[in-house]
N, C-alpha and C positions, 0 to 999 in steps of 0.2 A: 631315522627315516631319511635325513638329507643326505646321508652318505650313501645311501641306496640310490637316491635319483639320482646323488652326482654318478657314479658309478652306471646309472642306465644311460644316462645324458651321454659319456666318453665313451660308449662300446656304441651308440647310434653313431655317432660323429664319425667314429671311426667305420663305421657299416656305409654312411653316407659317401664317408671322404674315396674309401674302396670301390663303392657302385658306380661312381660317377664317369664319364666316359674320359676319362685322363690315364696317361699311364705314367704314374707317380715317381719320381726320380726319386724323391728324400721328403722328408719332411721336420721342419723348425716347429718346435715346440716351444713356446715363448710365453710359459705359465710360471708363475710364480708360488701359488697352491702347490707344494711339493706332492701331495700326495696324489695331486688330478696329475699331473708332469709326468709322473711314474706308472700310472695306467697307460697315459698316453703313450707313452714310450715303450710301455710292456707289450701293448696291445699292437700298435704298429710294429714293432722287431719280430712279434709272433705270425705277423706275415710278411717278414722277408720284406721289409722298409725302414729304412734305413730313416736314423733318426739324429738331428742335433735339435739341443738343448741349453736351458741357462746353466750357469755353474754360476754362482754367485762369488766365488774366490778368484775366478778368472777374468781377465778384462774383455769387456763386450764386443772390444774390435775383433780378437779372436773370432770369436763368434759370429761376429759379421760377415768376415773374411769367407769363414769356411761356409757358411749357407751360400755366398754367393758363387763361391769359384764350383762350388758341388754342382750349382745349378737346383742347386733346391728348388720344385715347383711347389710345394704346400708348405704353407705358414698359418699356426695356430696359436690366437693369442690374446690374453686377457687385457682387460683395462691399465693393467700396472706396466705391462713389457710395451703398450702403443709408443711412447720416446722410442726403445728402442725398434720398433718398426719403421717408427717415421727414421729411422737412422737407417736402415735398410732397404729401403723402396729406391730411393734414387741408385741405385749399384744394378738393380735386379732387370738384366735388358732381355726376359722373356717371359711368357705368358703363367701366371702365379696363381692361384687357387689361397684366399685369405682368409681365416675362421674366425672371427669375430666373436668369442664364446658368451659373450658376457652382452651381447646387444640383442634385442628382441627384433629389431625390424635392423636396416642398412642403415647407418648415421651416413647425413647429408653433406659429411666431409669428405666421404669415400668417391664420391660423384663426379672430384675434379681427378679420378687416377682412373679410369676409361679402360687401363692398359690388364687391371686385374679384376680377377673376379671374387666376388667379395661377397662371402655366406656369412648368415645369424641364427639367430633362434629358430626362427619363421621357416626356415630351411630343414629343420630336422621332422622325419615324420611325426 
């Protein structure tokens, strides 16, 4: 059964993150959960959005690099990847769209970054 909600949870997210009035450059996938990483990633390329993700073999600056110079406006990301978020936020000089997968309501640390907008549970229908 929990592999069922995850699976409802990541085709909402992904329904959400589509409906919303943004037009989505890319999106960073910053899940650790290989298996939720791979919907996500399946489920966004199956509309034509373009996707970067963790590789665990590869050094995270990569990674960094290329969300930022892409211009990635959406970042979604578990409690494990927030280090490297907070390693990403100061680079990112335009308005960003942040999923929060793993928080029920907006933690009170999000409050002082003004610049982005920042979904949680509470957010999904």
């Amino acid at each position: 059964m929990r592999y069922k909600q995850q699976i409802r949870q990541v085709t909402s997210w992904v329904d959400v993150l589509t409906s919303i009035n943004i037009s989505i450059k890319s999106v960073a996938v910053l899940i650790n959960n290989s298996p939720i990483n791979k919907l996500f990633v399946y489920l966004l390329n199956h509309r034509n959005i373009k996707t970067y993700t963790l590789i665990k073999e590869i050094n995270p600056k990569i990674l960094i690099n290329q969300i930022v110079n892409s211009n990635c406006n959406v970042i979604v990301v578990d409690k494990p990847s927030y280090v490297l978020l907070q390693k990403i936020m100061p680079y990112l000089q335009h308005d960003v769209v942040i999923v929060l997968l793993q928080e029920d309501w907006v933690p009170d640390w999000t409050w002082k970054f003004n610049q982005y907008n920042f979904l949680c549970q509470q957010d999904l229908p």
